[in-house]
N, C-alpha and C positions, 0 to 999 in steps of 0.2 A: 434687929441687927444681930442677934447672940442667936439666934435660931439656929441659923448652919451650923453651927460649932455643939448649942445642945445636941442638936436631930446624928452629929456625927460621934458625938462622945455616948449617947445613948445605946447607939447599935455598935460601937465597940464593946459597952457591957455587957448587950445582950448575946454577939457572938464571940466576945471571948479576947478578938482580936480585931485588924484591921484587914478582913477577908473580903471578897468582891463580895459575900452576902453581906456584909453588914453594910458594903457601898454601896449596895443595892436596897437596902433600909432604908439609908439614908437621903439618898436622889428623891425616891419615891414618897419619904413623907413632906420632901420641901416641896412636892409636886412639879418637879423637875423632868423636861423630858427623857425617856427611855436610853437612848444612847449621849445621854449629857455626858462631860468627860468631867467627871467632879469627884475630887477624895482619893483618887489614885494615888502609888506612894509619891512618882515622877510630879504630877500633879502640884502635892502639896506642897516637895521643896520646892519648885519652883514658884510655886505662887500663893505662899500660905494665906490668905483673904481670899485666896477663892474668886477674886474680883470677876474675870471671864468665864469661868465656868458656872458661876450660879446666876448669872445673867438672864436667864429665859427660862428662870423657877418661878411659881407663884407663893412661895410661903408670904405669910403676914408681914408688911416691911419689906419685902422684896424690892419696891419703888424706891427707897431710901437704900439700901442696900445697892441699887444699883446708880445712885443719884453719889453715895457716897466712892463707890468705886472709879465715878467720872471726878470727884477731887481730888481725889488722890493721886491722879494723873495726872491733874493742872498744878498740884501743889509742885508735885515734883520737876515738873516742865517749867516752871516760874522758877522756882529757887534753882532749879540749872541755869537759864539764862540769865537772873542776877547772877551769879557766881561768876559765868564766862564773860558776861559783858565789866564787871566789873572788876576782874582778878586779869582776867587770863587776854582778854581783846585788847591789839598793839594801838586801838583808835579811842576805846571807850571806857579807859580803865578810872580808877579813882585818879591816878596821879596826871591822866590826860587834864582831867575835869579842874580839877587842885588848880593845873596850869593855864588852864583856858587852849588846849595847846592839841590839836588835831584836824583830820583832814574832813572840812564839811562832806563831801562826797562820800568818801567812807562812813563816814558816821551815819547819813543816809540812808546808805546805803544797807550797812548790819542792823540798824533799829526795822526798817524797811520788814525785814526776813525776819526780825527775830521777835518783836515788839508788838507790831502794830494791830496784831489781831488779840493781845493779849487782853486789852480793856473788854473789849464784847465778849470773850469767852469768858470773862470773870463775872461779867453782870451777868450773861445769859444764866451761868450758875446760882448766882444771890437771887435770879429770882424765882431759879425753878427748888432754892431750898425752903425761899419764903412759903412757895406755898408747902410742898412735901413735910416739911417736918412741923406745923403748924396741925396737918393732919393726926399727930401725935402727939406731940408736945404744948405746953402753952405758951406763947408770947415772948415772953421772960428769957423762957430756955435755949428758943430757936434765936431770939437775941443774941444772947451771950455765946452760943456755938458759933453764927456769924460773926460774931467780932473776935473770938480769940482765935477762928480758920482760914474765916474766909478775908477780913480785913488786912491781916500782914501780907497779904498776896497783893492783895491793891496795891497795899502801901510799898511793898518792894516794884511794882510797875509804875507806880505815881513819881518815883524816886529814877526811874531810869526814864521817862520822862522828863524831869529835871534835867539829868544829866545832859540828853540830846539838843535840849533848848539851849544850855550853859555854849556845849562846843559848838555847836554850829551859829551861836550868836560870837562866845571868847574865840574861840578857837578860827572861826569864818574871817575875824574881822583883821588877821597877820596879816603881814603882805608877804610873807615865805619864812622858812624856816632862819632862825636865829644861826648865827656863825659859830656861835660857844653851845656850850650845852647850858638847858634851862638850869634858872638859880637854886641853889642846895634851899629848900626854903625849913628845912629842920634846923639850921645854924642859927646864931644869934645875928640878926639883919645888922647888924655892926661890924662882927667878924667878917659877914659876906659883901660887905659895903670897902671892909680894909684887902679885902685878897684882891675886890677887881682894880683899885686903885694901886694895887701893887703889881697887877695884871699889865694895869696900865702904862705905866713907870718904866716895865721890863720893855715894853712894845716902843715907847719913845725911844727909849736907848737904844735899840735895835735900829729904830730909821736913823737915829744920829749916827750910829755905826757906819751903816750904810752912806748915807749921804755923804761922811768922810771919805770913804774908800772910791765912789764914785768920782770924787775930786780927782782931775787930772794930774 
């Protein structure tokens, strides 16, 4: 894994700088093909891991190197869609779930697109690191990377899986949207138990009003 980064800091020593000869060093000892686009200045900032451009190198690790560049992808594609499904979606958010309180269809409908293929892409991954890095590592090691990498990934899908089962069981089972707005459930259930009954109280007098005024 540290190879692209020695094979590229080596041939900046030995030319001095970061010149297409030292790029040219450096492709060729990771055994990179000829017009790889790899080490460029443009290149780097935009993608310093190098993730696509050293793709179809053969240095030692390459397999890993390139195993590790497909998680890094899933990492960040998972904790995006925690984040939107549970921040930022008008269907799937924490405070939807809190309440039991959204539209089965919808909720369907964004797990559908956003979810559903994320379990199989997670195992397909656990199992192509079980073997790859076993080829390296012992037991133990490749243990402990999958659980402090690849485990919180499950467990934020295992977790939006919850979530979809909660609203489309709480949230399916309204018969339509409430007339008030859902209960403040941060309040002391005592304060919010005295405001509707004084909700209440205000709405009686209101029909007694009425009903007066009605009187011939």
């Amino acid at each position: 894994m540290a190879l692209p980064s020695a094979a590229l800091n080596l041939a900046v020593l030995a030319e001095g700088a970061l010149t297409s000869s030292a790029r040219a060093r450096a492709v060729r000892a990771l055994g990179c093909e000829p017009n790889a686009n790899a080490f460029t200045q443009d290149d780097l900032v935009r993608s310093p891991e190098q993730w696509d451009s050293l793709r179809r190198c053969s240095f030692p690790g390459a397999d890993l190197f390139g195993l590790v560049a497909s998680f890094d992808f899933s990492r960040k594609e998972v904790e995006s869609t925690y984040r939107r499904l549970t921040r930022d979606n008008g269907w799937t958010s924490d405070y939807n779930v809190r309440h039991a309180f959204s539209s089965p269809a919808r909720v369907a409908e964004v797990m559908r697109a956003s979810v559903d293929y994320l379990p199989s892409s997670l195992h397909a991954l656990r199992t192509q690191f079980n073997q790859t890095l076993l080829e390296s590592f012992d037991r133990h090691t490749a243990a402990e990377w999958m659980e402090q990498n690849l485990s919180p990934l499950e467990e934020m899908v295992d977790d939006l899986e919850e979530k979809r089962r909660k609203l489309m069981s709480g949230g399916g089972g309204r018969g339509g949207w409430p007339r008030r707005p859902l209960p403040d459930i941060t309040n002391d259930p005592k304060e919010d138990d005295k405001t509707h009954a004084e909700e209440k109280d205000v709405v009686q007098e209101k029909h007694a009003v009425d009903s007066v005024k009605s009187v011939p």
